[in-house]
C-alpha positions as CSV (number, residue, x, y, z in Angstrom):
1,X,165.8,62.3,71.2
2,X,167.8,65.3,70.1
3,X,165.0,67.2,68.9
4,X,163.1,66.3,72.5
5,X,166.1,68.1,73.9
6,X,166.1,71.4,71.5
7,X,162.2,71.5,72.6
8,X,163.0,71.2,76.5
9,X,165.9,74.3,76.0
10,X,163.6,76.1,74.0
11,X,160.4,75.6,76.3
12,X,163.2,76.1,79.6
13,X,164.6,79.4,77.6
14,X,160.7,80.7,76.8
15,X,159.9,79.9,80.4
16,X,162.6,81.7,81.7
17,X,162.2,85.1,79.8
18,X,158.6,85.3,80.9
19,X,159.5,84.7,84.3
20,X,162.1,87.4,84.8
21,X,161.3,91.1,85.0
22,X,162.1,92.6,81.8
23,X,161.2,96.5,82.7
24,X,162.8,96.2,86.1
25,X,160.0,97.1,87.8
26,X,160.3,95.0,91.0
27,X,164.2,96.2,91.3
28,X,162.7,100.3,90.7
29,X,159.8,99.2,93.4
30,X,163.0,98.3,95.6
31,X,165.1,101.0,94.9
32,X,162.5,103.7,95.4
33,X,161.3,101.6,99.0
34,X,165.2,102.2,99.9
35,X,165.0,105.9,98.9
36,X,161.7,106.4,100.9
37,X,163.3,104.6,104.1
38,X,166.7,106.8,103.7
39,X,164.7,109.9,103.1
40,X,162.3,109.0,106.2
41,X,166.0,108.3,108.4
42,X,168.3,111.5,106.9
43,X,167.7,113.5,109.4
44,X,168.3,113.9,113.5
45,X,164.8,114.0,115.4
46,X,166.2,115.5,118.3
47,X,168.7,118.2,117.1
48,X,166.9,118.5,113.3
49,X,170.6,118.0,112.0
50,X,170.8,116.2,108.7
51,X,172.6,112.5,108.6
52,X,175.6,113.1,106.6
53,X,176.0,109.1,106.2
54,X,172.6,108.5,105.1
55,X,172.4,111.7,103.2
56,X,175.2,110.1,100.8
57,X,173.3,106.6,101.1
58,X,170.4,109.3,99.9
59,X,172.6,110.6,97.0
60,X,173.7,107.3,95.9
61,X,170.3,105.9,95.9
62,X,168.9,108.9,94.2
63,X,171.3,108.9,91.7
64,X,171.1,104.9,90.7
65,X,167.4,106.0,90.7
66,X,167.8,108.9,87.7
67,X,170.6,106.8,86.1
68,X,168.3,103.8,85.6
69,X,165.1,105.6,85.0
70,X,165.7,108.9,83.7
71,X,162.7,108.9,81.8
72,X,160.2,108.0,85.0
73,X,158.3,111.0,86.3
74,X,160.2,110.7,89.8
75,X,163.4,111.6,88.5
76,X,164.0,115.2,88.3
77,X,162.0,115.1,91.8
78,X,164.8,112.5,93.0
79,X,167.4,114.7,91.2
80,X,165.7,118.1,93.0
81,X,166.4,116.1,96.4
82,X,169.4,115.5,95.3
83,X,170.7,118.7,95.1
84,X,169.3,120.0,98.6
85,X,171.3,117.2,99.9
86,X,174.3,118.4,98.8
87,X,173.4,121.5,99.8
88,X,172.5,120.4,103.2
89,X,176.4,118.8,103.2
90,X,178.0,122.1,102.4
91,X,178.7,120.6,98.8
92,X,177.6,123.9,96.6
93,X,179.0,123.0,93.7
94,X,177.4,120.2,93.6
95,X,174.3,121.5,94.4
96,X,174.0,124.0,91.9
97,X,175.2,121.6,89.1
98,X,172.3,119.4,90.0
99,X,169.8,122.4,89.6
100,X,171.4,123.2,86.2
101,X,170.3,119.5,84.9
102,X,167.2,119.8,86.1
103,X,166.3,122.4,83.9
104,X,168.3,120.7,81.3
105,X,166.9,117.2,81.1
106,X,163.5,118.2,82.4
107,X,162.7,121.6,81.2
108,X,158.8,121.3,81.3
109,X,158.6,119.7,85.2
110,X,156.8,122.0,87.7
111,X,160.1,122.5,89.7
112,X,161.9,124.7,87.1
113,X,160.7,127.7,88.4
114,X,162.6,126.9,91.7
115,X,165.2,125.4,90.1
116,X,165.9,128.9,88.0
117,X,165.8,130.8,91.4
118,X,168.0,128.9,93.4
119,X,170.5,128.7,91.4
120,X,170.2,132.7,91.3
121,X,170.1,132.5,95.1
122,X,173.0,130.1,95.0
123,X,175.1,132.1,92.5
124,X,174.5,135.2,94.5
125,X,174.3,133.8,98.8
126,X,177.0,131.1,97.9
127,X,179.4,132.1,95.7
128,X,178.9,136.0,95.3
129,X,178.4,136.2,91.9
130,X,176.0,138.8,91.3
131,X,176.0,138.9,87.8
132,X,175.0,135.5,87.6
133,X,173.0,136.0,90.3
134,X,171.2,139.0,87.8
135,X,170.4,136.3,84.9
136,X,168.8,133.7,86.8
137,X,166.7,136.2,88.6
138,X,166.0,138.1,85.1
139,X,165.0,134.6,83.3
140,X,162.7,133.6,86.3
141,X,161.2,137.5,85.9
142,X,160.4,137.1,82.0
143,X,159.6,133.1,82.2
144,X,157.6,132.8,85.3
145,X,156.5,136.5,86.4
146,X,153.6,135.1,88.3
147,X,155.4,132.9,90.4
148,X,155.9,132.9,94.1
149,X,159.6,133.6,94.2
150,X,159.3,136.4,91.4
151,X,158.9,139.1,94.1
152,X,161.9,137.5,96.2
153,X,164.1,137.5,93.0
154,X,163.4,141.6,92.7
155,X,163.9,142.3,96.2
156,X,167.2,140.2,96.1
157,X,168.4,142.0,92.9
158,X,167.4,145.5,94.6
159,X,170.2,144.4,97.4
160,X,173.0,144.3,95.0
161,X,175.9,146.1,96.0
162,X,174.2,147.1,99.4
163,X,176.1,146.6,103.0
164,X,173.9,144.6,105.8
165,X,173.5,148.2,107.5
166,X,171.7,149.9,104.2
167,X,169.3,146.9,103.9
168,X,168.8,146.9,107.0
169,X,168.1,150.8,107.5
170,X,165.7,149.6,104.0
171,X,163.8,147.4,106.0
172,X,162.8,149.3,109.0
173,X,161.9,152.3,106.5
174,X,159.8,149.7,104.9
175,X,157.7,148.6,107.6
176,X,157.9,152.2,109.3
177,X,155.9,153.1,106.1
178,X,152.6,150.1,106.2
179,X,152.4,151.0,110.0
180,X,151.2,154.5,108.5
């Protein structure tokens, strides 16, 4: 009888573990349904205005997302949102620190290019650190010469130290000169 038993825990145990989900994949199927509903409801249809409740529903999910899965190819996408988030709630900071790991857990995803600019754009729009500004723009420049934001990053370095009015003045020489 006791051995009848140890079978009947054993086959119950064996049952069991192949039953259950051992790579979570029905609780990520979940959690990236609830990020694709919050995304879907973060912002205002009529006024355009971002949800500041469900944009840190957004975060949290995001982040339980890249904390469970680090390793899935959605993450540094999840973690790219989540950084415009907190830049769409004023958080800056926060924004730019999600931008920095970005490049540093996922140096090879197709986003770094972006990631490298904004964070030269933040440094510079946000916090008025040119210098900073300078390196992002100069890494982007020598990494990724080719890429779209490459000509913004120059013309954003070439305003450095300038008032509105000079860039301005800049601007209207500029187009003065491709009507000609």
């Amino acid at each position: 009888m006791k051995t009848l038993i140890i079978y009947f825990f054993l086959f119950t145990a064996l049952c069991i573990s192949s039953c259950s989900d051992p790579e979570g994949t029905d609780e990520k199927k979940k959690l990236i349904s609830l990020i694709d509903s919050l995304h879907k409801k973060m912002l205002n249809p009529q006024s355009m205005e971002l949800d500041k409740n469900r944009a840190q529903q957004g975060i949290a999910a995001y982040e339980d997302f890249i904390k469970k899965y680090p390793d899935d190819s959605l993450a540094a996408e999840y973690l790219f949102r989540v950084s415009d988030l907190f830049r769409g709630r004023g958080d800056n900071a926060k924004a730019l620190e999600s931008l920095k790991q970005i490049c540093k857990k996922y140096p090879d995803h197709k986003k770094i290019p972006d990631c490298i600019f904004l964070q030269g754009y933040y440094m510079q729009e946000l916090f008025g650190d040119t210098a900073a500004a300078k390196q992002y723009y100069q890494k982007l420049l020598s990494k990724y010469p080719h890429h779209p934001f490459a000509d913004d990053a120059k013309a954003l370095m070439n305003m450095f130290g300038k008032t509105d009015e000079q860039i301005l003045k800049e601007f209207e020489k500029n187009a003065e000169s491709q009507k000609k």
